[in-house]
LOLUM-464508 format. One record per residue (C-alpha): z, x, y; residue in three letters; residue number from 0. Coordinates in steps of 0.5 Angstrom, whole numbers, plus 500, padded with zeros to 3 digits. Layout:
N
> Z,X,Y,ALA,NUM
...
This chain:
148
> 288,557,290,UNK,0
> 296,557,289,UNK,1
> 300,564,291,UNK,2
> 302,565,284,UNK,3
> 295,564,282,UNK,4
> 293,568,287,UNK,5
> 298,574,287,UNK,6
> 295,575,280,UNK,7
> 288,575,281,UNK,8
> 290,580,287,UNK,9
> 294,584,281,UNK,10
> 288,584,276,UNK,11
> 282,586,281,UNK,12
> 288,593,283,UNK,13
> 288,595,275,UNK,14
> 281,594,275,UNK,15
> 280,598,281,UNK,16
> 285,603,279,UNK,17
> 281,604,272,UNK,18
> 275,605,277,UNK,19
> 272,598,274,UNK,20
> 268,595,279,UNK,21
> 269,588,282,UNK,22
> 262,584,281,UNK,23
> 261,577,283,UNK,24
> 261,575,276,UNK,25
> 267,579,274,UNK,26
> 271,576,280,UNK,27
> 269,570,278,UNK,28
> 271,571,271,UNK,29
> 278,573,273,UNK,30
> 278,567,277,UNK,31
> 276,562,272,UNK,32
> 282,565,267,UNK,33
> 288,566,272,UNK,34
> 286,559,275,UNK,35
> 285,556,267,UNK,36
> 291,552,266,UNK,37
> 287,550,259,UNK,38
> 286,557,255,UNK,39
> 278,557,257,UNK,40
> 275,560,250,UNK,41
> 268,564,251,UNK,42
> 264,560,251,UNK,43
> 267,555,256,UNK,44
> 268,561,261,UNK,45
> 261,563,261,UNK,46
> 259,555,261,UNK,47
> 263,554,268,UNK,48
> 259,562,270,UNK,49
> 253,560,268,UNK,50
> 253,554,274,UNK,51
> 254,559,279,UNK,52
> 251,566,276,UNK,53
> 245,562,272,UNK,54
> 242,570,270,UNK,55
> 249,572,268,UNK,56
> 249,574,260,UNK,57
> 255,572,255,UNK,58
> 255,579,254,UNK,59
> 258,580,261,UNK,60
> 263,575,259,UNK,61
> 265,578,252,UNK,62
> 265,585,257,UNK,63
> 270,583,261,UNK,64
> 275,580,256,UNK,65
> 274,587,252,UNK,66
> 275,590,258,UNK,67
> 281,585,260,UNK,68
> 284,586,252,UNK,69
> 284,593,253,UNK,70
> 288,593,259,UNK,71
> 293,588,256,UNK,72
> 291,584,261,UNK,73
> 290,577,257,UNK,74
> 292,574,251,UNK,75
> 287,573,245,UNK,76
> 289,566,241,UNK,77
> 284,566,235,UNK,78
> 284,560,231,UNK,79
> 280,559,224,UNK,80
> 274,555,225,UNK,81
> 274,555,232,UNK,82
> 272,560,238,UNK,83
> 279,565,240,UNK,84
> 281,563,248,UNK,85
> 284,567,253,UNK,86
> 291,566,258,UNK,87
> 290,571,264,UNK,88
> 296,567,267,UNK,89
> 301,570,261,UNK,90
> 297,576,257,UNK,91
> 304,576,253,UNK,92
> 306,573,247,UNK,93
> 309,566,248,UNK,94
> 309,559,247,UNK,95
> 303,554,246,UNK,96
> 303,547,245,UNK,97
> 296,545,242,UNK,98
> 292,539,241,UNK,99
> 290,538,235,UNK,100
> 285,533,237,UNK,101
> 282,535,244,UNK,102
> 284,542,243,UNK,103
> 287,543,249,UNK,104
> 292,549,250,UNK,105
> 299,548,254,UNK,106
> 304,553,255,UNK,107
> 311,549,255,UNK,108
> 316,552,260,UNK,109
> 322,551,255,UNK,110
> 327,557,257,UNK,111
> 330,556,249,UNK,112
> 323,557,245,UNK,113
> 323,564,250,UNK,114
> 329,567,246,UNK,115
> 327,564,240,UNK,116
> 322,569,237,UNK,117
> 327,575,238,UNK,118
> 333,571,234,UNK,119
> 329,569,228,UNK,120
> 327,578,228,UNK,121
> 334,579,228,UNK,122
> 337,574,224,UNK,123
> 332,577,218,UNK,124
> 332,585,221,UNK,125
> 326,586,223,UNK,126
> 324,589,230,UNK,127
> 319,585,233,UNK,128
> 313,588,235,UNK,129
> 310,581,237,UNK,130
> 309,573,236,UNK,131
> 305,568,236,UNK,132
> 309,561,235,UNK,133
> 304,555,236,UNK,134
> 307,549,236,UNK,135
> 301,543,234,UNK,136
> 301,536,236,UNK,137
> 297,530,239,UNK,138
> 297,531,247,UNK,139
> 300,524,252,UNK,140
> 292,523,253,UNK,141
> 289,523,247,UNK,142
> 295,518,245,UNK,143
> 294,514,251,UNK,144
> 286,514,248,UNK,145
> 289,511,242,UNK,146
> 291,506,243,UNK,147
């Protein structure tokens, strides 16, 4: 596991902790598949992956602990029209996304310009911002190579 992906699983288990939330063996490996995602696991993808090694986990478990993790502020939720939401517990704040609109696939762009981009356009309009959401939809360099 890399250092950061570690520190954060560390800081997830101490804000669970410090909430009295036990530390099960599916709930650990729950945070570990959403700080180890690169891709935005949705529900279902999580509970897919769990299933493997905690075959009598429920999806209930897995809905229980994304709650649990949202209420806390501890992932992002993105919801999409006729598709399940997905979740970053590598980042659960507003930023960046890009999305393939072929294969689904969800990347957070590391572009330091888009960062400030969502307080310029609130203040350029006079609103305060509370929050954001800017996806940005295209087609993924392996979805491209497959057309080919």
């Amino acid at each position: 596991m890399k250092d950061d992906a570690q520190a954060r699983l560390e800081e997830l288990i101490d804000k669970l902790r410090e909430r009295d939330h036990r530390i099960t063996p599916q709930r650990l490996a729950i945070l570990k598949i959403l700080v180890l995602s690169d891709g935005h696991p949705s529900t279902e993808q999580i509970y897919g992956q769990i299933k493997e090694e905690f075959p009598t986990t429920s999806l209930a478990t897995v809905y229980k602990t994304i709650a649990m993790l949202k209420e806390m502020n501890e992932v992002l939720e993105l919801g999409f029209a006729g598709d399940s939401n997905h979740y970053d517990g590598n980042k659960p704040y507003p930023h960046t996304h890009l999305i393939c609109v072929k294969c689904r696939d969800i990347i957070d762009p590391e572009v330091e310009d888009l960062k400030i981009l969502p307080q310029q356009v609130a203040q350029r309009a006079g609103f305060r911002l509370v929050s954001h959401r800017f996806d940005i939809y295209g087609i993924c360099p392996r979805c491209q190579s497959e057309e080919q």
